[in-house]
Structures are given as structure tokens and as C-alpha cells.
C-alpha positions in Angstrom: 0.0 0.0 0.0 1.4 3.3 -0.9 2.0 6.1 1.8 -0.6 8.6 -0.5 -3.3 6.0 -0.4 -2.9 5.1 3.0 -3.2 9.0 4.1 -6.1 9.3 1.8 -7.6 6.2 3.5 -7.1 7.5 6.7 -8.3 10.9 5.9 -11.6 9.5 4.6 -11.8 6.9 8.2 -11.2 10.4 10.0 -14.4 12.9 8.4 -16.2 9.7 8.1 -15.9 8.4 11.9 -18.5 8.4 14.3 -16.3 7.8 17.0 -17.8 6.3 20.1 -15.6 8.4 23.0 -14.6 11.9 23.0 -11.1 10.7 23.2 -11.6 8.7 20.2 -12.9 11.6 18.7 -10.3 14.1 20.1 -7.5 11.9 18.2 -9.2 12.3 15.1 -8.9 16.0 15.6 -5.2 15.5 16.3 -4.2 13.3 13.6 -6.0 15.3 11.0 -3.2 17.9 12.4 -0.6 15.5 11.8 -1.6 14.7 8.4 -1.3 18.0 7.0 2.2 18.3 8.9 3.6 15.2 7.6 2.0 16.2 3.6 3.8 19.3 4.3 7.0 17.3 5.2 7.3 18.4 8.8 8.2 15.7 10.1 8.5 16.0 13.6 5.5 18.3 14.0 4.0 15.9 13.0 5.1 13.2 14.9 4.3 15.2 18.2 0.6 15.3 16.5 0.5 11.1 15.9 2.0 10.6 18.9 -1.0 12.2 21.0 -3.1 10.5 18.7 -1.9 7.1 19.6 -1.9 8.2 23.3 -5.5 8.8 22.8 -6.2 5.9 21.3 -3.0 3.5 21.6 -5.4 0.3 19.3 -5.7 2.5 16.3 -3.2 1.1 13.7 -3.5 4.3 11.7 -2.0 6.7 14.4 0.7 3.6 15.8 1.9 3.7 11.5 1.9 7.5 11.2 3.8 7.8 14.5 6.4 5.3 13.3 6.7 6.6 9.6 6.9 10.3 10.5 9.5 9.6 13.3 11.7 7.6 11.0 11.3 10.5 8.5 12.2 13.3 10.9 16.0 11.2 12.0 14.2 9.5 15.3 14.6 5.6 15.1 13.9 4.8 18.4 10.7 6.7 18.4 10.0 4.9 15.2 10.4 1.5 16.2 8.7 2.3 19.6 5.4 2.8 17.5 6.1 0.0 15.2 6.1 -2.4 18.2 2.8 -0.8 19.7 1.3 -1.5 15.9 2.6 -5.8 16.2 1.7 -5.7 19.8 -2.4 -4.6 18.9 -3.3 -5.7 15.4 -3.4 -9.3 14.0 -1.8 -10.2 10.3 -5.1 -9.3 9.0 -4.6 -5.6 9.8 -4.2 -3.4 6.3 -1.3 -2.0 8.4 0.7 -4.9 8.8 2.5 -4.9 5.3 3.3 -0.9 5.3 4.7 -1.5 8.9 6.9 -4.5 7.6 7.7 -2.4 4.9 8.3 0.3 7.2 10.5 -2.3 9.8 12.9 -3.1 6.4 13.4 0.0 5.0 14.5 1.4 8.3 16.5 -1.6 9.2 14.6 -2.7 12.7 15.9 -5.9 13.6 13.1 -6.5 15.8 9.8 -6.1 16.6 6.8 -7.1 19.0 4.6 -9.6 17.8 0.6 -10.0 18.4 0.4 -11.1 22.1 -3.7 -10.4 23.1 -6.0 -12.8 24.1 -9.1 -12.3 22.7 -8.4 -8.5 21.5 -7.9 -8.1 25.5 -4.8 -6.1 26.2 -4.4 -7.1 30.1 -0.8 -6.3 32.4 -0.3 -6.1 36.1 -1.0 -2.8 37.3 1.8 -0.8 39.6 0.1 -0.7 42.5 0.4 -4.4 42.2 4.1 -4.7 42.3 6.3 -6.0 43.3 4.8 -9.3 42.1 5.2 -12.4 44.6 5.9 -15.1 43.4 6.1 -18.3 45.3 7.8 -21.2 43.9 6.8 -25.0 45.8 9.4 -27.3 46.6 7.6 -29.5 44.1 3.4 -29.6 45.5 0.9 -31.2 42.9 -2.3 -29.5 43.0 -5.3 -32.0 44.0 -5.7 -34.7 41.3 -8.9 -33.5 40.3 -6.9 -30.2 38.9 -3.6 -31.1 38.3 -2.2 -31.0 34.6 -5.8 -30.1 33.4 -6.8 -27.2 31.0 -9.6 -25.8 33.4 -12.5 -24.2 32.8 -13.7 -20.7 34.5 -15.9 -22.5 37.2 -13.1 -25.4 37.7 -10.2 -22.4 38.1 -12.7 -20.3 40.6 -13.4 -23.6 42.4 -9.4 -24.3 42.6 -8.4 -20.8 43.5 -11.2 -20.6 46.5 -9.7 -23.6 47.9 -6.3 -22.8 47.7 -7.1 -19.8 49.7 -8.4 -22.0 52.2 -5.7 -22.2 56.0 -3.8 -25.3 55.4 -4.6 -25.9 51.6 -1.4 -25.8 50.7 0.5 -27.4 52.9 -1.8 -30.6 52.6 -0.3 -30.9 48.8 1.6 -34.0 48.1 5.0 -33.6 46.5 4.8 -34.4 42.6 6.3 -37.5 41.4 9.2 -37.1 39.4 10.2 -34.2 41.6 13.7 -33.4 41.8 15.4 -31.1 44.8 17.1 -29.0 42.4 14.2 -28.3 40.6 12.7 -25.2 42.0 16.0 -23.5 41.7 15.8 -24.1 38.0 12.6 -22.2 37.9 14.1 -19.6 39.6 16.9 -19.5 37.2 14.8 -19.3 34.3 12.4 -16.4 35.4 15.8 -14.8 35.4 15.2 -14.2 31.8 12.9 -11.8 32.8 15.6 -9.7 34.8 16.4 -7.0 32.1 12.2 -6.1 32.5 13.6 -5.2 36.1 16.2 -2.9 35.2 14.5 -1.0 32.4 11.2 -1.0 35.6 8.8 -2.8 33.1 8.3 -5.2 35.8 9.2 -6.2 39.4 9.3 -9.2 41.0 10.7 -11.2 44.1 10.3 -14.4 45.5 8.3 -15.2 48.7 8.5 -18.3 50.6 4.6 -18.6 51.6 1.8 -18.7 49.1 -0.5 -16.5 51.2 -0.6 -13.2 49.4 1.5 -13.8 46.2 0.2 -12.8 43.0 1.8 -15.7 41.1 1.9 -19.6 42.4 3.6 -22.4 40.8 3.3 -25.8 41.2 3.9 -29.2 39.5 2.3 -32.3 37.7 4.2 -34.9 36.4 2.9 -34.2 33.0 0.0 -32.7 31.0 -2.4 -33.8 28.0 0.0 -33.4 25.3 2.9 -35.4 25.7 5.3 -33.0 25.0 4.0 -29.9 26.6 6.5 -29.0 29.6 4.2 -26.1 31.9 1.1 -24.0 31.8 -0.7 -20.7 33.0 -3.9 -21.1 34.6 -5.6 -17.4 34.9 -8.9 -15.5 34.5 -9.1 -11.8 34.6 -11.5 -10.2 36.8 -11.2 -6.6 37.7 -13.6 -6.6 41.3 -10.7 -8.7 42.4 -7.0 -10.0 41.8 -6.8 -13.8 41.7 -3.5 -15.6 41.9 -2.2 -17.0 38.3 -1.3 -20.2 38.4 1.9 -21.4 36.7 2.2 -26.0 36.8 5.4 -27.4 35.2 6.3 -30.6 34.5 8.6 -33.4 36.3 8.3 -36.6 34.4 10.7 -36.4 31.2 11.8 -39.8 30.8 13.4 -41.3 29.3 15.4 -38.4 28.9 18.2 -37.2 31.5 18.4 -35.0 34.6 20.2 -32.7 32.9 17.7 -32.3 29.9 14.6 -32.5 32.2 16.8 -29.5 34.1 17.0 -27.5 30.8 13.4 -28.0 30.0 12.1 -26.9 33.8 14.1 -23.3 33.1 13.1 -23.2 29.4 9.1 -23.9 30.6 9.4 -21.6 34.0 10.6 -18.6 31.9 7.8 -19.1 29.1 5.2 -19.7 31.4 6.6 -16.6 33.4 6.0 -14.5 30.0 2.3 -15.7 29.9 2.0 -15.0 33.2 2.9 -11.1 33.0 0.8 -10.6 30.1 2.1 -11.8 27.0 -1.1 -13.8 26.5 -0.1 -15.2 23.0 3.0 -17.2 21.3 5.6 -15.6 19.2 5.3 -16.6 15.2 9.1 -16.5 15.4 11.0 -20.1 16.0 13.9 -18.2 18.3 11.9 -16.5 20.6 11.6 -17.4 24.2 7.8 -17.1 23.5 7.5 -19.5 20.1 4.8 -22.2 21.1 6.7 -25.2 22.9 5.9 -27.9 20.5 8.2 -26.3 18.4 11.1 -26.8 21.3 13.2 -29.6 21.2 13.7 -31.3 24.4 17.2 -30.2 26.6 17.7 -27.4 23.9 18.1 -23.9 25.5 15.8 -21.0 25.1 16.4 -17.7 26.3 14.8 -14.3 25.6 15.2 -12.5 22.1 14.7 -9.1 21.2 11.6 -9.7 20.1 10.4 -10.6 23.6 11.6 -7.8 24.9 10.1 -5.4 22.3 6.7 -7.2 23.2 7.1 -6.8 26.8 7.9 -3.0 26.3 5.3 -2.3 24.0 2.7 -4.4 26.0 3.6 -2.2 28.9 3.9 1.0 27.1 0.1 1.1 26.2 -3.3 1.5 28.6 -4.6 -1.6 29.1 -7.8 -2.9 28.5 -7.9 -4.4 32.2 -5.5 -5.9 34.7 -5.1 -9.0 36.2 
């Protein structure tokens, strides 16, 4: 799609809009600003017009796409690829901004990128007042057999989370078969991925050593439906309340080694860790941390890319549709 048609496309979206919200509205005002700035090739005026645009309303691919393409045309890369990632992050492949972005991402030589990671359209993070999250990590406690390794439903999760809440709950698990002492410290090894998200104050995060309170719980089954899948996140999203996200990994992988069942325990902990902050779907790209495990091959090592971290930053970066 050519830049001309796409800012006479938008142009014609913008008079013809009957916009639901006065913000919605209010960034049709402002973009109609930055259209005439960027036909008039200023570049960064108009820029500082998308940008407020896409503030007011961050899921519009139109105002992400100008943002991008009039920061990379006024020298500002970063800015550029800021917006490109806030386009991947909201709008699926069938967006008629996906090509100009990836035309966009080459032409300005972005190496990476976010990638589409909402459930259901639903754009859904931890909120600050939240953090630090807890996360408490068992020393290898299967949930009741009824639960465990399961992909449960919204009444079966509520049932599960009301009991676990319950004096005593926990500590009446049974450890997991298959468990291995060192394997809690591989979890914690592998959500150190997720350290960088610390630094740049994405995220925060810290270990507790009691499930009473923490935000994240994980536990363990000694394996799940599909034979190779190594972990899961169990969470619904309901905003009267905050309910714990449940993260269960796996402990039988024979009849591999320790040291592959090990490598797959971090690998799992630190994908399920992704889901578990919000990055609700898997990466199209085979090298990301976030690629959908039956792609992984067992004892192989996985670690974050770029494009994980671009997600995470973008995913952040935007107002929410909700939190968990």
C-alpha cells in the first residue's frame, strides 16, 4: 500500500468516523493535524501530533503507523520503532497496516519487533500498585488430582483458587512424582530471563517463601495432555478482584536425562513466566523465548530475544484494556 493512499484512506476513516468516546474523537482531531504536517513534510510536527493521537487511542493502527513513519522520517529511530512495536503488539496479520509496517521495519532496518500477544483482543498487564509481584515457587506440591495437569474451565479455576485460599490448603499438597530437589531453583533460574524487564522498571518481582498473598503460584504435575508440553498458565481476569495466576510445570521427562529435564524446567518456567505477566499469545518467530513449545526440542536452550523484549515494552507501554 502506498504512503498517499494510505493518508487518503485515513483521511476519509477520519471525516467519516463516528467515534464512540470523546477521546476517540479528540484523536481524530489530532491526527487530521498531523496529516497535514507530515504532507507538508514536517516531520517531527507531525510526529508530536500522531504521537498524541496514539496516546489517545493507543489500538488505532492508523496513528501507531503514522507515528512510526513520521518519526523515522524526521532522523528518530527509536521513536520509530517504539510505535512499530505498539502497531505488532495490537493488530493481527489481517490488519491493512501490517505490510506498510513491515515495509516500514525493512526500510529502516529494525531488527526486531513485538509480535501480536492479546487474548481475545484483550490487552491485560499487572497494574503498579500491584508490584512487586510475589511469586512463590513449591518445593515441588501437585495440586489436588482432580486439577492437576488439566486445562480448566472458569468454574473449575474459581473452584481451585477458592480452595487454595483456604488455612492449610497448601501445605496438605503431596510432593509431585518425578520431583527433583534442584528443581525449584531451575525455575528460579529461568524467570531470570525476565531480569532485564527489572532494570529497564517494566516489571518487578521477588520471590516469597509462603503462598499467602503472592500474586503468582507455581506448582507441579508430572505431566499434562499433550505429551510433550512441559508447563502452563492457569488465569482469568476479573477486575472486582486480583486472583492468583497459576503457573504448573512438569517433572516426568523420561526417558530423557536429569540434565535435559533441568534444561526443559528453566526453558518452561521462563515461558510460562511471559504468559503470566501478560504476553497472552505465542511468538510466530521459531527463536523466541515465547515460540509455542511444540516447536522446542527437548534439553535445547531457550532464552529471551529481542523480540520478547520489544513485546514486553510495547505491551507495557500502552493503557490496558484491564488488569489481572
Amino acid at each position: 500500500m502506498q504512503i498517499r493512499q494510505l493518508i487518503l484512506a485515513v483521511f476519509l476513516s477520519l471525516s467519516c468516523s463516528n467515534s464512540a468516546t470523546l477521546a476517540a474523537e479528540n484523536a481524530g482531531v489530532v491526527a487530521q493535524k498531523g496529516l497535514k504536517a507530515l504532507q507538508a513534510k514536517k516531520y517531527k510536527e507531525a510526529n508530536q501530533y500522531f504521537a498524541k493521537a496514539a496516546l489517545l487511542n493507543p489500538r488505532d493502527a492508523s496513528y501507531q503507523y503514522y507515528a512510526s513513519l513520521s518519526a523515522f522520517q524526521a532522523g528518530d529511530k527509536n521513536t520509530g520503532k517504539a510505535a512499530l512495536s505498539r502497531l505488532f503488539l495490537t493488530q493481527t496479520s489481517h490488519s491493512p497496516y501490517m505490510n506498510p509496517a513491515m515495509e516500514l521495519q525493512k526500510r529502516y532496518g529494525v531488527n526486531a519487533h513485538a509480535y501480536y500477544a492479546l487474548k481475545n483482543g484483550m490487552h491485560t498487564v499487572w497494574s503498579r500498585r500491584q508490584m512487586p509481584l510475589k511469586i512463590y515457587v513449591s518445593n515441588g506440591l501437585a495440586l489436588p488430582e482432580a486439577y492437576r495437569g488439566k486445562n480448566l474451565n472458569v468454574p473449575q479455576l474459581t473452584e481451585l483458587q477458592d480452595w487454595l485460599r483456604k488455612p492449610g490448603a497448601v501445605q496438605s499438597l503431596k510432593v509431585c512424582p518425578g520431583y527433583q530437589s534442584g528443581f525449584a531453583s531451575q525455575v528460579r533460574s529461568g524467570l531470570g530471563e525476565w531480569n532485564w524487564a527489572l532494570q529497564e522498571r517494566i516489571i518487578t518481582f521477588q520471590f516469597v517463601n509462603s503462598p499467602v498473598g503472592a500474586n503468582i503460584l507455581v506448582f507441579w504435575s508430572p505431566s499434562f495432555p499433550q505429551p510433550s508440553q512441559a508447563g502452563q498458565t492457569l488465569y482469568m481476569v476479573r477486575n472486582t478482584e486480583t486472583r492468583p495466576i497459576i503457573i504448573e510445570l512438569r517433572t516426568d521427562f523420561s526417558p530423557y536425562s536429569s540434565a535435559v529435564a533441568s534444561q526443559s524446567i528453566r526453558n518452561a518456567a521462563a515461558h510460562e513466566f511471559g504468559h503470566a505477566i501478560g504476553i497472552q499469545c505465542h511468538s510466530p518467530f521459531g527463536g523466541d523465548l515465547m515460540t509455542n513449545w511444540q516447536s522446542w526440542s527437548e534439553g535445547a536452550s531457550y532464552h529471551i530475544s529481542e523480540n520478547d523484549k520489544e513485546t514486553l515494552r510495547a505491551l507495557y507501554s500502552v493503557a490496558p484494556h484491564q488488569t489481572f
